[in-house]
Structures are given as structure tokens and as C-alpha cells.
C-alpha positions in Angstrom: 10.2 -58.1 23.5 8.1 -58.7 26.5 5.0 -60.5 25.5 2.1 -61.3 27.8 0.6 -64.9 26.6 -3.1 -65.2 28.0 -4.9 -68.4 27.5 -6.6 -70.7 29.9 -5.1 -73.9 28.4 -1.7 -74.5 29.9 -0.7 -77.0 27.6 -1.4 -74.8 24.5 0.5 -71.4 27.0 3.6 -73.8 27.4 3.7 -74.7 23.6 3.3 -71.1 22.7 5.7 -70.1 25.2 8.4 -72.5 23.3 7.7 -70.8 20.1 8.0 -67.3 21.4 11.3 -67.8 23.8 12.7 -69.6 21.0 12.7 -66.1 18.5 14.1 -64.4 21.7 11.0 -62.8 23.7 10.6 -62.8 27.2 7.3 -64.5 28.1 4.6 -63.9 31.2 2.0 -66.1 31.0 -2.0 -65.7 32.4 -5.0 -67.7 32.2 -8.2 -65.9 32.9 -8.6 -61.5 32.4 -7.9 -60.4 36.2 -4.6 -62.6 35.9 -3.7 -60.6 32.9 -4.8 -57.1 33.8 -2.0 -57.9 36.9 0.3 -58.8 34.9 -0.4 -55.8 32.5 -0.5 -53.3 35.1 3.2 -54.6 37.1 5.3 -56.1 34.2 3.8 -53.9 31.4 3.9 -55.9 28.5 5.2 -54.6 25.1 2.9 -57.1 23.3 -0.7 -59.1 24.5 -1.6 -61.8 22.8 -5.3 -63.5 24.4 -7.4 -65.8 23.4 -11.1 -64.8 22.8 -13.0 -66.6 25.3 -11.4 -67.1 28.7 -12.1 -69.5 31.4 -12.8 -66.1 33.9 -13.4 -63.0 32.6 -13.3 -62.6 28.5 -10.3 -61.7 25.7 -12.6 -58.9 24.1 -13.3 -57.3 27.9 -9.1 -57.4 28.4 -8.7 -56.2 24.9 -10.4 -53.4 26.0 -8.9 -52.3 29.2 -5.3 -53.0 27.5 -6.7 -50.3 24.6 -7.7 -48.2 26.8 -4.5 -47.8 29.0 -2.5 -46.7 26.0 -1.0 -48.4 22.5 0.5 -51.8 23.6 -0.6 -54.2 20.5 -2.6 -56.4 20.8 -3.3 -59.9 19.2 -5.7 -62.3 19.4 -5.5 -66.1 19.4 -9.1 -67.4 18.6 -10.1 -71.2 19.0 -14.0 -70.6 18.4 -14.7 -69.9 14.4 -17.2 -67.4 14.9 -17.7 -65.4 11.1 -17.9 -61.6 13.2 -15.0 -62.3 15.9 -12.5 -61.0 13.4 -14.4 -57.8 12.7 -15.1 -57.2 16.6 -11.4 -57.7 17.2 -10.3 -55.0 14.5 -13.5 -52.3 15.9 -11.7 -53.2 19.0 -8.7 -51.5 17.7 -6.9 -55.2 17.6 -3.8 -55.5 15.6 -4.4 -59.0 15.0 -6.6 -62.3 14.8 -4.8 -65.5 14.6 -7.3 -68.5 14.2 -6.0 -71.7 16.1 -3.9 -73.8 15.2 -1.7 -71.6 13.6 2.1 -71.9 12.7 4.9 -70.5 14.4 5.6 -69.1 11.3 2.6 -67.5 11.3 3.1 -66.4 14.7 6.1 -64.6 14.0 5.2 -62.8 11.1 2.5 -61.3 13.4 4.4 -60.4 16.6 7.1 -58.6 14.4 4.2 -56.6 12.4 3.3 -55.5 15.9 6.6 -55.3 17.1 7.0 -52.8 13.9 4.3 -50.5 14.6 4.5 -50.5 18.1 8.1 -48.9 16.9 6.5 -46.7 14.4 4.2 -45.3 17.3 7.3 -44.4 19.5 8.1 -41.0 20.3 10.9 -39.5 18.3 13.6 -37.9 20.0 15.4 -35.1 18.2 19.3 -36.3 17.3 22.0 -33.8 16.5 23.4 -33.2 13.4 22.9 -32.4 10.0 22.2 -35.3 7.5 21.9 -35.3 3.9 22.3 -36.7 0.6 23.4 -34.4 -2.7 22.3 -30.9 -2.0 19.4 -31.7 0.2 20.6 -31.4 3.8 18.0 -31.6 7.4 19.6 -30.2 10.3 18.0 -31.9 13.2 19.4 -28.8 15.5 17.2 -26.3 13.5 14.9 -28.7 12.6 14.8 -28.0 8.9 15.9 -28.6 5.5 18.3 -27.0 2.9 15.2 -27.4 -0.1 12.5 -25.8 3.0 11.3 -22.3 2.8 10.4 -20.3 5.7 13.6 -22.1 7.6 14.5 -20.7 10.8 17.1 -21.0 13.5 
């Protein structure tokens, strides 16, 4: 997975950069939002993960240009321990808030959630066949079921 790491520490980018290459992702790193909106718009990320308050530009304002350019998740990494920020990030349509410090375990847990429903949101494409179990049978060709009524060819 391609994940887009936006903080403007580069000590605590290069530790979470460690964590996240080690499970296998490819990482691009920014530290203010007009770095990351670059980096969204040429490398398209399949995961963002920004901290709240940025030294240009802000995590909530990024949060909401990545929203509105389709359904990448997106995550946030929050130093500051304000009592609202994590229901701001969720009316922002965020599909995460991860207080700092966290674990990598943590960490992982949350970029496979998103990972997941970032696969559940994928278009389907039609396969061809007929599958079934017992006397139930779906035929992906007609694109119905042996139990359906109303099936037609």
C-alpha cells in the first residue's frame, strides 16, 4: 500500500516511516499541507495519514481537500489532546484518530482497517461463472441466483 505520511517533525516522519516500510508499505513523506496536496495529486496515495496541526497550512484543511477528491482513507496522527479534535476528525469523514505516541501495533491495526474498507469500497467487477454451494447456485453471467425469482437471462 502506498501511504502518504504528513508531519512536520522529521524525526517522528523517519520513525514512522520505519514502522510502516517494515509491514511492507511504500512510504512518501510531507511536512506542511501544500507539500502533501502535491504529493496527493502526482503519487496518489492509497492511504493519508497527517498530523493535526501542521507547521504550514493545517491537517483538518488537507483532510478536507483529500475528502473531497474522492475516498482515499484517511488517518490522523494527533500530538495536541484537544477533547473535540476526535469528533472534528470523524464529521470530517476521517477514518481514524491516533493520539501520539502510539504503538506500531496500534498503527497497524489502523492502516489495515483502512486498508480493509478502502477494499470494501472498490468497484466490483463481474467474474464468470457459476458458484454455489448445495442447491443454491449464482451465476455471475446472468447475474442471478438458482433460490431468486424473477431471474432472467
Amino acid at each position: 500500500m502506498r501511504i502518504l505520511a504528513v508531519d512536520p517533525n522529521s524525526d517522528f516522519l523517519e520513525i514512522l516511516g520505519f514502522m510502516l516500510r517494515r509491514d511492507g508499505h511504500e512510504v512518501i513523506f510531507a511536512h506542511d499541507e501544500a507539500g502533501a496536496l502535491r504529493q496527493f495529486a502526482t503519487r496518489r496515495p492509497d492511504l493519508v495519514l497527517a498530523e493535526t496541526r501542521l507547521s504550514a497550512g493545517s491537517g483538518w484543511a488537507l483532510s478536507e481537500a483529500v475528502r473531497a477528491a474522492g475516498t482515499t482513507p484517511f488517518l490522523f496522527l494527533a500530538g495536541s489532546r484537544g477533547e473535540d479534535d476526535p469528533v472534528r476528525a470523524r464529521e470530517l469523514g476521517a477514518d481514524g484518530y491516533l493520539n501520539k505516541p502510539f504503538s506500531p501495533r496500534v498503527l497497524r491495526d489502523c492502516v489495515e482497517a483502512a486498508a480493509r474498507r478502502r477494499s470494501l469500497a472498490a468497484p466490483r467487477t463481474a467474474v464468470a461463472g457459476e458458484f454455489g454451494a448445495g442447491e443454491r447456485k449464482l451465476d455471475a453471467q446472468r447475474q442471478c441466483s438458482s433460490f431468486a425469482r424473477g431471474c432472467r437471462a
